[in-house]
C-alpha positions in Angstrom: -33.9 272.9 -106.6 -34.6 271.3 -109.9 -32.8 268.2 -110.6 -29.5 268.1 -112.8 -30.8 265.4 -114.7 -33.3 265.7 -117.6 -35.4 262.4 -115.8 -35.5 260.0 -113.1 -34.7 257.4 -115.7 -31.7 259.4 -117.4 -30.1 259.7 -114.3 -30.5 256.3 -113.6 -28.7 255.1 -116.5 -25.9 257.4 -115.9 -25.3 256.5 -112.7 -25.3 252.3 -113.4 -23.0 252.8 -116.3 -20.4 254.7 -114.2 -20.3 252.5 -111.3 -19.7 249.5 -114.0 -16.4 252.0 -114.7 -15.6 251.8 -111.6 -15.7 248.3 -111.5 -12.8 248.3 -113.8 -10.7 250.8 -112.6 -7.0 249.8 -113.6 -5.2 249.8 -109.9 -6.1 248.9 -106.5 -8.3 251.9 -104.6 -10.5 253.1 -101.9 -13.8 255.0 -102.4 -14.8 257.0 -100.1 -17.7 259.3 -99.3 -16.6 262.6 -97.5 -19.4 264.9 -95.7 -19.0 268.4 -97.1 -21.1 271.8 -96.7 -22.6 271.0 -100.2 -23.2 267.2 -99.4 -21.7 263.9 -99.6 -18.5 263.9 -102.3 -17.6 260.4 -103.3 -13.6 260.2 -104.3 -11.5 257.7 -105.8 -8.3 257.0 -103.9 -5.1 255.3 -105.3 -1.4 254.8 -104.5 0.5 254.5 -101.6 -1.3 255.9 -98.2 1.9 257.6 -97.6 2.9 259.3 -100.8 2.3 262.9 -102.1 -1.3 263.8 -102.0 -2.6 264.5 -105.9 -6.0 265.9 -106.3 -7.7 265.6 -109.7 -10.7 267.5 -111.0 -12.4 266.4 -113.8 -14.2 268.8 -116.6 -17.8 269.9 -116.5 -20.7 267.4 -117.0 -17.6 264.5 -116.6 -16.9 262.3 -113.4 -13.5 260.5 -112.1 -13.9 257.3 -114.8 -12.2 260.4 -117.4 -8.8 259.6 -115.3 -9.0 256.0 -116.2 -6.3 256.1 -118.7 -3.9 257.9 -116.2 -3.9 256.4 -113.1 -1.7 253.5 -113.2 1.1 256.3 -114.1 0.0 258.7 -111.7 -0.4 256.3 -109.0 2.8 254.6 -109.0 4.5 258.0 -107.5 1.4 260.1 -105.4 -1.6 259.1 -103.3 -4.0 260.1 -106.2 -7.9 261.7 -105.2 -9.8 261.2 -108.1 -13.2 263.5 -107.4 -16.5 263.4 -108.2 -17.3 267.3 -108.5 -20.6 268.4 -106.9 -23.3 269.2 -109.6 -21.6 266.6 -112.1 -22.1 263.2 -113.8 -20.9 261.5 -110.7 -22.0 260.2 -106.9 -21.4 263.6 -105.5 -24.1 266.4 -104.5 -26.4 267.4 -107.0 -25.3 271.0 -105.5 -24.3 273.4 -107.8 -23.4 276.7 -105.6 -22.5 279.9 -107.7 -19.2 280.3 -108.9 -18.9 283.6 -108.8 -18.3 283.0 -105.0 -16.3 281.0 -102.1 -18.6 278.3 -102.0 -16.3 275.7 -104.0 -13.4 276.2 -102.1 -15.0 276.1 -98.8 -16.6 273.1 -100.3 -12.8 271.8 -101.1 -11.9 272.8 -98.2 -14.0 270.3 -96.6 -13.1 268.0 -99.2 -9.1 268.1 -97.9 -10.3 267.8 -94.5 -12.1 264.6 -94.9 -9.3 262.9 -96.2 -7.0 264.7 -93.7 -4.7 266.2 -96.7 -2.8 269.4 -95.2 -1.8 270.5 -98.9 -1.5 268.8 -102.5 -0.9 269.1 -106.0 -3.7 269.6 -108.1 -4.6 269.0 -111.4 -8.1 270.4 -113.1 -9.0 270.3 -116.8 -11.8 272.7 -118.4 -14.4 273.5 -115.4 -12.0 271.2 -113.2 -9.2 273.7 -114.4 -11.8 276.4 -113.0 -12.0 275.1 -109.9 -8.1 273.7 -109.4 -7.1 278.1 -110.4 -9.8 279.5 -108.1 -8.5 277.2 -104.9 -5.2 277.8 -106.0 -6.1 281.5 -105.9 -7.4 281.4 -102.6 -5.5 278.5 -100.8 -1.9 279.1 -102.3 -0.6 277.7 -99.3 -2.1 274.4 -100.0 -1.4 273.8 -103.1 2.6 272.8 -103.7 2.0 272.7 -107.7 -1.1 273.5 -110.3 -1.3 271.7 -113.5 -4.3 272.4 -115.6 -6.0 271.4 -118.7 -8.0 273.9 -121.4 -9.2 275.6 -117.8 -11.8 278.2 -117.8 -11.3 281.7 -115.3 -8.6 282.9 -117.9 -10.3 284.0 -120.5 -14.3 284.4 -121.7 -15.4 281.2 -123.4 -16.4 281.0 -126.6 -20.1 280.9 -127.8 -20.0 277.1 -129.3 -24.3 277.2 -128.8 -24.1 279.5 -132.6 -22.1 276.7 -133.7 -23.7 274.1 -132.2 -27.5 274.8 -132.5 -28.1 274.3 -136.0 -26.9 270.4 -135.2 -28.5 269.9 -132.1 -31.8 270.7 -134.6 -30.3 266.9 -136.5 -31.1 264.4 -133.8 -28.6 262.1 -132.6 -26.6 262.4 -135.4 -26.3 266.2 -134.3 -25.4 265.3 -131.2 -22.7 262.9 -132.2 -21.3 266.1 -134.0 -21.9 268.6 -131.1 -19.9 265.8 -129.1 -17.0 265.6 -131.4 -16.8 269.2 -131.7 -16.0 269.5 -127.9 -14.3 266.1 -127.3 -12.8 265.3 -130.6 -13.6 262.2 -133.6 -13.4 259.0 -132.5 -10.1 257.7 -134.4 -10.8 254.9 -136.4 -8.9 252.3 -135.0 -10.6 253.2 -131.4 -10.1 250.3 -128.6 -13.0 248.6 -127.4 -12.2 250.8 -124.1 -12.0 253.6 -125.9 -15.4 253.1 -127.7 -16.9 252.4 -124.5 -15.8 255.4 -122.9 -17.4 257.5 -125.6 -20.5 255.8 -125.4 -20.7 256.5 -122.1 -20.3 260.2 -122.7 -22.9 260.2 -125.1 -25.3 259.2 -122.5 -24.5 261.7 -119.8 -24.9 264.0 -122.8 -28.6 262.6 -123.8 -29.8 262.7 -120.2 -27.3 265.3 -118.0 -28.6 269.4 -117.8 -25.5 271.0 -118.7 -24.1 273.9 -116.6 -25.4 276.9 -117.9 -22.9 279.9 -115.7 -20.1 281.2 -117.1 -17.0 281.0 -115.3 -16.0 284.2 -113.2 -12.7 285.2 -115.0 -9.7 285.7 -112.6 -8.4 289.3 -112.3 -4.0 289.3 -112.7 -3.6 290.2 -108.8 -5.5 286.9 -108.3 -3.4 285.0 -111.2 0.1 286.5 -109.7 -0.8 284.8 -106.5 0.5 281.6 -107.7 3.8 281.3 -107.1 3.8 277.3 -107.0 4.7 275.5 -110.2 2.3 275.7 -112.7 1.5 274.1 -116.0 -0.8 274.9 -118.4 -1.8 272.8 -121.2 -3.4 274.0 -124.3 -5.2 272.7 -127.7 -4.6 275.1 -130.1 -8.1 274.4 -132.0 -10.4 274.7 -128.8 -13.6 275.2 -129.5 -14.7 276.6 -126.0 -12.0 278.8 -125.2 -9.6 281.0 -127.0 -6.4 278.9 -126.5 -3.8 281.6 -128.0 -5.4 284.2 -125.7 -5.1 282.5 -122.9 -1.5 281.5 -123.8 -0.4 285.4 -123.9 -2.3 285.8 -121.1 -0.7 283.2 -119.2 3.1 284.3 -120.1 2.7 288.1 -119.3 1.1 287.0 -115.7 3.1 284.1 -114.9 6.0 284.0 -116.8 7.4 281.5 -114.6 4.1 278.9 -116.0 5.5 276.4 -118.2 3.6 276.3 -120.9 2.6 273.1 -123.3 1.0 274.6 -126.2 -0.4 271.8 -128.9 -1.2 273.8 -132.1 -3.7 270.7 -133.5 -5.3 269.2 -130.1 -8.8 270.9 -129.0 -10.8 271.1 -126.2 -10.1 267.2 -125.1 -5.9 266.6 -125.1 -5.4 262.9 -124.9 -1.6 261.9 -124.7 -0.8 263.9 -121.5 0.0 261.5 -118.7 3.6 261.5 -119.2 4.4 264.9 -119.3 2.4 265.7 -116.6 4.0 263.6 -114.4 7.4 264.9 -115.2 6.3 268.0 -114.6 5.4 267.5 -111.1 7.8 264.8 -110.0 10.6 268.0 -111.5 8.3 270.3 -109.4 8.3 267.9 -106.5 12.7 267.1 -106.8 13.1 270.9 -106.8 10.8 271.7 -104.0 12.7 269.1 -101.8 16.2 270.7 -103.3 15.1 274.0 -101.6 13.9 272.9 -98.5 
């Protein structure tokens, strides 16, 4: 199998950089290493042992250090699983099994055992939205509420390469663009955090191969499967996926999916901790109000 990385040296530098992340991450945590059918997953655990189990999935070509920002929040209400998905930026498996398949829930499957979790919420944005809809799809029974983020599966993604090749011909300076496109423009008045953070995205950029499959796109037997909670959250100028078309999607196969439509925001929605967790401490009350 060839390597996910471009070099020996690019991954490397990738993987030093991220563990000096993790040597700042903002609450106390466990990581752990959990055998899997794919290999060895490394997760991030936070919160209190006994608390509702939250499972987060971060986008393609990411790892768990995109959470940073979020945590303290999260963690202050659910045992939080930060993940390092296979194939990805992180200290997972290099294994990238098809997605048209069953391989990455089997694979989550193991993932849930390892850290003896009977059922969570999860929460997935992009590929990590994906992944979160296709378990979701396939394990309803584990899953007591969905929340996902710009998530692929709904609708065919857009072909960014036509607008992206003629900068990726410009050097770095192409690539900055190709980055912003995706992620968004560093604001101006960025923290020294938030500069750092980019940087590091930049270099999983320079020396990580991209994945290259498209996602399998979930039929509306499959969608009307999930009859836990779910939120979707949308930027209405994403430049992978066709936002509005996934909205209408969304509302005539779930109506009962709350929605959070942000006309301006693209691929990358910054500013979603706290209405995330509203939405699944609400999900949580009601679930206990019915019981």
């Amino acid at each position: 199998m060839n390597s996910i990385y471009k070099s020996a040296e690019g991954e490397r530098a990738v993987r030093e950089r991220y563990l000096q992340f993790l040597k700042h991450w903002p609450v106390p945590n466990q990581q752990v290493r959990v055998p899997t059918c794919e290999g060895e997953t490394f997760v991030i655990a936070s919160g209190f042992e006994n608390a509702p189990a939250l499972v987060l999935l971060h986008g393609a070509s990411g790892n768990a250090a995109m959470w940073m920002a979020d945590i303290a929040a999260w963690s202050q209400h659910y045992r939080v699983y930060a993940i390092d998905v296979i194939g990805d930026a992180g200290l997972s498996a290099t294994s990238r099994p098809p997605l048209a398949s069953e391989a990455h829930a089997l694979w989550l499957d193991d993932v849930l055992e390892g850290l003896h979790i009977e059922h969570a919420s999860f929460l997935g944005l992009s590929n990590g939205g994906w992944l979160a809809l296709d378990y979701a799809t396939r394990r309803p029974e584990r899953v007591e509420s969905l929340v996902v983020l710009c998530p692929g599966g709904i609708v065919r993604a857009k072909n960014i390469l036509l607008k992206a090749l003629p900068f990726l011909l410009l050097g770095k300076w192409g690539a900055r663009k190709v980055r912003e496109m995706i992620v968004g423009r560093m604001p101006a008045n960025a923290s020294q955090a938030h500069q750092a953070f980019a940087d590091f995205i930049a270099l999983i950029f320079q020396h990580l191969r991209p994945r290259t499959e498209r996602h399998p796109i979930l039929r509306d037997d499959q969608l009307k499967r999930l009859n836990m909670p779910v939120m979707v959250i949308l930027g209405g100028k994403d430049v992978v996926f066709d936002s509005a078309a996934i909205k209408e999607r969304i509302e005539r196969t779930l109506p009962h999916a709350e929605i959070r439509y942000i006309p301006e925001a693209g691929h990358f929605i910054p500013g979603q901790t706290a209405p995330i967790l509203e939405f699944l401490r609400a999900s949580q009350k009601a679930e206990r109000v019915s019981c």
